[in-house]
C-alpha positions in Angstrom: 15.0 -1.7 29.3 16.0 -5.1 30.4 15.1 -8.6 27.9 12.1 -9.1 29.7 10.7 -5.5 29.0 9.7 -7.1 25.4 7.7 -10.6 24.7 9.9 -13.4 23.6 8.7 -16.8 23.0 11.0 -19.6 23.7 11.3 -22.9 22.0 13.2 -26.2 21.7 16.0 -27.6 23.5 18.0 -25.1 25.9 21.4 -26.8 25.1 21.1 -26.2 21.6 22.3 -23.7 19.1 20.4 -20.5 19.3 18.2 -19.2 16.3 16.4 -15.5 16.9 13.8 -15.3 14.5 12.9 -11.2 13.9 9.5 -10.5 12.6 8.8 -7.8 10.1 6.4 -4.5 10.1 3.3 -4.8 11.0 3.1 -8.8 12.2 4.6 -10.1 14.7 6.4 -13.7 16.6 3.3 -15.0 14.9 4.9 -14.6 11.2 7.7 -17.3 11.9 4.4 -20.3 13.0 5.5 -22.3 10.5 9.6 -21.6 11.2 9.1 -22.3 14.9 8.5 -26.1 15.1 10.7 -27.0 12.1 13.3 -25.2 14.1 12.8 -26.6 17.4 13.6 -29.9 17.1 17.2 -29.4 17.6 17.4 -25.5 18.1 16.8 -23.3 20.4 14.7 -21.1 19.1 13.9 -16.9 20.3 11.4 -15.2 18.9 10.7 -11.8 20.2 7.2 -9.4 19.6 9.5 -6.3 18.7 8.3 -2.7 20.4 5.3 -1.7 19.0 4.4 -4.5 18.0 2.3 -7.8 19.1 2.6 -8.4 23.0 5.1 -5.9 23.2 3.0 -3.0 22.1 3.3 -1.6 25.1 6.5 -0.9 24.8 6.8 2.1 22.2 9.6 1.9 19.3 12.3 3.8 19.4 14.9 3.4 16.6 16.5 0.1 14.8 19.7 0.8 17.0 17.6 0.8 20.1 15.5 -2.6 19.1 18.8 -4.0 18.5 19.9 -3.1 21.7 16.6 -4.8 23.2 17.8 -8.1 21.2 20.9 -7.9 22.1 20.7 -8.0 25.8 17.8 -11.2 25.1 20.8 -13.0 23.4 23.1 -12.1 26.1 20.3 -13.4 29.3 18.5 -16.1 27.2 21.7 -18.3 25.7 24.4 -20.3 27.1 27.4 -19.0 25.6 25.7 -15.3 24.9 25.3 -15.9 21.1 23.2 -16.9 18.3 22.1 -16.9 14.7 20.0 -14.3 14.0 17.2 -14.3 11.0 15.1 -11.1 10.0 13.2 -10.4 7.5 11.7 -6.8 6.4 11.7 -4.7 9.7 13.8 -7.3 11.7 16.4 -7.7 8.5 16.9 -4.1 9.4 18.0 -4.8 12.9 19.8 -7.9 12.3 22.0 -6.0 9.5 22.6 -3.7 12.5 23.5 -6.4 14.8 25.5 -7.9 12.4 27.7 -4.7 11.9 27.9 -3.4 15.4 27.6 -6.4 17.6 28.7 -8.9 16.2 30.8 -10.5 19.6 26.9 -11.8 19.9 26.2 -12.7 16.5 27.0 -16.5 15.2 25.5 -15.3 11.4 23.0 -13.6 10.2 20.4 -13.7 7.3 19.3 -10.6 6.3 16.1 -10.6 3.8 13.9 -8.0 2.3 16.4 -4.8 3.4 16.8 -1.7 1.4 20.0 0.4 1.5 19.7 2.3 -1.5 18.1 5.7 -2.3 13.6 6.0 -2.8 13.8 8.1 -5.8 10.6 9.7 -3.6 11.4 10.0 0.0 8.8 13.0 0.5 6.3 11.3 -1.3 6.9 7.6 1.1 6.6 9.6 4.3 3.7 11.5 3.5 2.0 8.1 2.2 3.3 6.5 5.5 2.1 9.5 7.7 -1.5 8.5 5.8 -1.6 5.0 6.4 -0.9 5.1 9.5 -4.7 5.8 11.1 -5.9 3.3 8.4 -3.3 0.5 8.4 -6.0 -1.9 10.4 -9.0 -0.9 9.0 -10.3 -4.0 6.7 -9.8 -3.4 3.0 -6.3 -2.4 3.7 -5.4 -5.2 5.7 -6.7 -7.0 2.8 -4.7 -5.6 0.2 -1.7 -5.7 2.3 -2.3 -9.6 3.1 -2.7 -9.8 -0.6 0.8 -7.6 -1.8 2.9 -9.9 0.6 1.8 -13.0 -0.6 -0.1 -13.8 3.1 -1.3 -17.4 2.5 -5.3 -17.3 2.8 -5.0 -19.5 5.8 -2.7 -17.3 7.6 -5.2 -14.2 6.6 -7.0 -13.7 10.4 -3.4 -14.3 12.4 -2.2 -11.6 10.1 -5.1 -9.3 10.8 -4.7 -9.5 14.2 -0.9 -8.8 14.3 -1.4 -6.0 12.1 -3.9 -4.4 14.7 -1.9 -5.2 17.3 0.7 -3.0 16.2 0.5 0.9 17.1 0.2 3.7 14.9 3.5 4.9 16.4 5.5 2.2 15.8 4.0 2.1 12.3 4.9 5.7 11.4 8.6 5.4 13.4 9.1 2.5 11.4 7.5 3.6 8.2 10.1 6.9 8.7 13.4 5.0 10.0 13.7 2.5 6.9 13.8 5.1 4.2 17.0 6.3 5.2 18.8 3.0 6.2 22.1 2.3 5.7 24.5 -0.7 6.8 26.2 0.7 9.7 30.1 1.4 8.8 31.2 -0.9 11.3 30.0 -4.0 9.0 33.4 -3.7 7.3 35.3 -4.9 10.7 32.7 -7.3 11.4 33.5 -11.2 11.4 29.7 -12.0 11.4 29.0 -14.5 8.5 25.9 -12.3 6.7 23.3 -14.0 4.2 21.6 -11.2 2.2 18.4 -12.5 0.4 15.3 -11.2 -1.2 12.2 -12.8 -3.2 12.5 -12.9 -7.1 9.3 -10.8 -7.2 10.5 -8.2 -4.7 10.5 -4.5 -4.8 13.6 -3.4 -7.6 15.4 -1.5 -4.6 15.3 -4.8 -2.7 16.4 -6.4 -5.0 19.8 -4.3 -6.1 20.4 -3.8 -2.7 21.3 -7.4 -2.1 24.7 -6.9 -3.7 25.9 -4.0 -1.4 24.3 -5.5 1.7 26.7 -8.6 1.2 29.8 -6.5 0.1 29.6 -4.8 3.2 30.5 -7.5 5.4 33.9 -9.3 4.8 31.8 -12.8 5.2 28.5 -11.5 2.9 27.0 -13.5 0.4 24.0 -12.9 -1.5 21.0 -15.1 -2.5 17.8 -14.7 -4.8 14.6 -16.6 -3.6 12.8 -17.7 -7.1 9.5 -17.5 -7.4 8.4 -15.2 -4.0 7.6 -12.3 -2.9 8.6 -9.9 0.4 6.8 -12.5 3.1 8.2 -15.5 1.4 9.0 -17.2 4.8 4.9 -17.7 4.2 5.5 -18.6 0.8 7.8 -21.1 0.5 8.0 -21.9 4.2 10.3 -25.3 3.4 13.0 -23.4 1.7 13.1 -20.7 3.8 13.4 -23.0 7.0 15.9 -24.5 5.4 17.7 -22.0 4.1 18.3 -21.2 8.0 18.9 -24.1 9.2 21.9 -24.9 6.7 23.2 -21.3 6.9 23.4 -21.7 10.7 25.2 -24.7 10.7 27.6 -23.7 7.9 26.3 -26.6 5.5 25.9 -26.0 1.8 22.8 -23.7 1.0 19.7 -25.1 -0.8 20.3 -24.8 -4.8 16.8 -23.5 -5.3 18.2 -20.2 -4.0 20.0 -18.6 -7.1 23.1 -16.6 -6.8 23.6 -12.9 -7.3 
């Protein structure tokens, strides 16, 4: 595949420092509205519909290596000097913790937020549930319920909806599959790459615990505790979340709000 076989929207000033903005399961560019513009004043700003997902649900998912592959070669055509920050959160924390361990000649930082790398005390039981959901992850009261668990903002409930519906029931149960048995690649303990690890206070336990080995698996990790928030807390608490990338991109001090771990 080459960048252009995947949607990427593209945003602010093409001189400045790249930002790549990866959207999690199930949504889509759409997620990072409120991101975007903040961003973009001063930033160049990349935000790609992953496979499966949004306008690029055409393009079937693979695997988190392949995705980061797909982002990889965007960073590579779409930037200057062939890097940038890159943010994820939930699916796209997965592939930019991959990034960060295995390419990270393209990587400037990275925050990573809402990754598991610890065991499910039930992995037969989470793919049988994904394996499930999967025909039914659009229908109404499930999209509802969803909206509601990730802390979806009531004005942001019918852009949700339509991201979720806009994703296939492929990538969904690819995706659903892949995540359970993540782990940081081994290169992160050669990589350079400057790695924010962060989760919402209200988060799943595993999230949560796994924000301590996510960040001591990169020589430059550090790990950070969102107070207050849930999993989609870039929806949340969209001010400290911008700002959390903006100042971790540019090597400034991180906002106190976000507690230490």
């Amino acid at each position: 595949m080459t960048p252009m076989a995947i949607f990427v929207q593209d945003a602010g000033p093409d001189d400045g420092p790249a930002v790549v903005l990866l959207h999690g399961a199930g949504t889509s560019g759409w997620m990072w509205k409120r991101q975007i513009p903040a961003l973009a004043a001063d930033l160049r700003v990349l935000v790609p519909d992953l496979p499966g997902h949004g306008r690029s649900n055409a393009h079937p998912w693979v695997s988190i290596a392949d995705t980061a592959e797909l982002v990889a070669e965007t960073i590579s055509a779409r930037t200057p000097d062939g890097k940038a920050h890159v943010v994820g959160l939930s699916l796209g924390g997965y592939v930019a913790a991959h990034l960060a361990a295995t390419s990270p000649e393209l990587l400037s930082s990275a925050v990573v937020s809402g990754v598991n790398v610890l065991p499910f005390p039930n992995p037969g039981t989470m793919r049988l549930i994904g394996r499930v959901m999967g025909p039914i992850i659009g229908w109404g009261p499930v999209v509802r319920a969803n909206a509601r668990n990730l802390g979806v903002p009531p004005e942001d409930f019918e852009g949700y909806r339509a991201a979720v519906r806009a994703m296939t029931r492929q990538a969904f149960r690819r995706v659903n599959e892949e995540v359970l048995d993540f782990r940081v690649p081994d290169q992160s303990k050669d990589s350079p790459c400057r790695v924010l690890a962060v989760a919402g206070e209200n988060e799943h336990e595993l999230i949560r615990r796994s924000l301590a080995g996510i960040a001591a698996a990169f020589p430059e990790g550090q790990a950070r505790l969102a107070p207050g928030v849930g999993h989609g807390w870039n929806g949340e608490k969209p001010e400290l979340f911008t700002a959390m990338i903006r100042s971790w991109a540019l090597g400034d001090p991180l906002p106190e709000e976000l507690l230490s771990v």
